[in-house]
C-alpha positions as CSV (number, residue, x, y, z in Angstrom):
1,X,36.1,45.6,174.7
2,X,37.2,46.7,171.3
3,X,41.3,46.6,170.9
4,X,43.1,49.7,170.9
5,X,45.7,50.2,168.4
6,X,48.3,52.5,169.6
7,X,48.9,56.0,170.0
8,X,49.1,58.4,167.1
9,X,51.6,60.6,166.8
10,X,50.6,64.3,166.3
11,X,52.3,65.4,163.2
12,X,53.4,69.1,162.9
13,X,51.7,71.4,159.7
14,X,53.1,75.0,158.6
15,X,50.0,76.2,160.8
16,X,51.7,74.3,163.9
17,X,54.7,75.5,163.9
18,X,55.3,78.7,164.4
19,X,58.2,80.2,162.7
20,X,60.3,83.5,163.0
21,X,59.3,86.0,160.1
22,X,62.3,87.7,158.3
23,X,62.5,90.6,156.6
24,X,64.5,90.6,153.3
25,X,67.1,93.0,154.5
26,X,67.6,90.6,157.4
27,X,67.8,87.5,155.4
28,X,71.0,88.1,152.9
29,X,73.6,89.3,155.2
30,X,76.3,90.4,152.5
31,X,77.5,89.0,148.8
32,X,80.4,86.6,148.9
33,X,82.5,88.8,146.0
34,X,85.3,85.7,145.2
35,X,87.1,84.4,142.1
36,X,84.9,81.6,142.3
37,X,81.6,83.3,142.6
38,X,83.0,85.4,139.6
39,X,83.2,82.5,137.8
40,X,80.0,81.3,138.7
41,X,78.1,84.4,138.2
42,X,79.6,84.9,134.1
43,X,79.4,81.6,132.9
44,X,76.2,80.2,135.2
45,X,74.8,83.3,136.3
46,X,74.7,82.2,139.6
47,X,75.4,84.3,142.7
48,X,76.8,83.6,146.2
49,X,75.6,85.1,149.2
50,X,75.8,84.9,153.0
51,X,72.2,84.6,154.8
52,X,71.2,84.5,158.4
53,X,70.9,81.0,159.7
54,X,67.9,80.9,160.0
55,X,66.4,81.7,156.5
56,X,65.0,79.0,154.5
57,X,65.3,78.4,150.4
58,X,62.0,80.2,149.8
59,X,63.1,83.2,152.4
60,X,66.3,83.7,149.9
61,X,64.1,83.6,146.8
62,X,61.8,86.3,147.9
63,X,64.4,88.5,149.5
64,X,66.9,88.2,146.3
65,X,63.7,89.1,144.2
66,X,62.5,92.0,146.4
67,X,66.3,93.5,146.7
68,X,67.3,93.3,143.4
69,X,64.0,92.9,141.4
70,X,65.6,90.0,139.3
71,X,63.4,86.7,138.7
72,X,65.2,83.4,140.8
73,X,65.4,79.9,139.1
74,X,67.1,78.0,141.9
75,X,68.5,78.2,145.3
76,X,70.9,76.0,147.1
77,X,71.8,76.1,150.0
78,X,75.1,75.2,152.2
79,X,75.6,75.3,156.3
80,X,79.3,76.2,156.9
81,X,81.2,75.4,160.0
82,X,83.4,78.0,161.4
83,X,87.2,78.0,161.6
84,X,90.1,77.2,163.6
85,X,91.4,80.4,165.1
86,X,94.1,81.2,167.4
87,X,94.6,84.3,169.3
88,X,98.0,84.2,171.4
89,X,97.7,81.1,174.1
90,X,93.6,80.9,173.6
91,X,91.8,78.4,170.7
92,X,88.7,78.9,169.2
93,X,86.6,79.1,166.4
94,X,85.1,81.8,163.9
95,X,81.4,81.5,164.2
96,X,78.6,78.7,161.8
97,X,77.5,80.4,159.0
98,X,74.7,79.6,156.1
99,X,75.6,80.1,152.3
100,X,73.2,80.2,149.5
101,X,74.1,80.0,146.0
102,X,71.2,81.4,143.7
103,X,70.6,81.1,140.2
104,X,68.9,83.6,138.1
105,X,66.8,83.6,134.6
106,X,69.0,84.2,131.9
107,X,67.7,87.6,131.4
108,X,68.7,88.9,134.4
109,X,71.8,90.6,136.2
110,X,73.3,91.2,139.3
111,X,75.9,93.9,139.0
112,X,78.2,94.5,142.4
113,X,80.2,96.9,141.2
């Protein structure tokens, strides 16, 4: 009898797993207009946004691309836990949220207001 090494373990491949499609309205949620972000956006032209939970880098790429029609270097991205609140005798918390912070080419602009 010939030995029998054991089991392999199926790996997942993008054509496995299927994946919830989003569409670029539904990815970026709203900008995140603060005196950081300012900062950020003048000197590093770099702009904050908040984007559904589940979007991925390259789903923020496109959708920043398609809204705006600007050309995206890099994308980082942060998952941000919601805060303490208090309403009267009750605790809680505000709800998880996802922030991406994307860069742009030089020769591009976003212009909020």
């Amino acid at each position: 009898m010939p030995k029998v090494k054991g089991k392999r373990k199926k790996r997942h491949t993008a054509s496995t797993v299927t994946r919830i499609t989003l569409q670029p309205h539904q990815v970026i949620l709203r900008p995140l207009v603060t005196e950081k972000g300012m900062h950020r956006s003048t000197r590093y032209n770099a702009y904050a946004f908040e984007v559904n939970r589940l979007a991925t880098k390259v789903d923020v790429r496109r959708a920043v691309e398609d809204l705006f029609n600007v050309k995206v270097e890099s994308v980082r991205t942060q998952n941000r836990r919601g805060k303490p609140r208090r309403s009267r005798f009750r605790y809680g918390y505000t709800k998880d949220w996802k922030k991406a912070v994307v860069k742009l080419n030089a020769e591009y602009r976003i212009d909020f207001f």
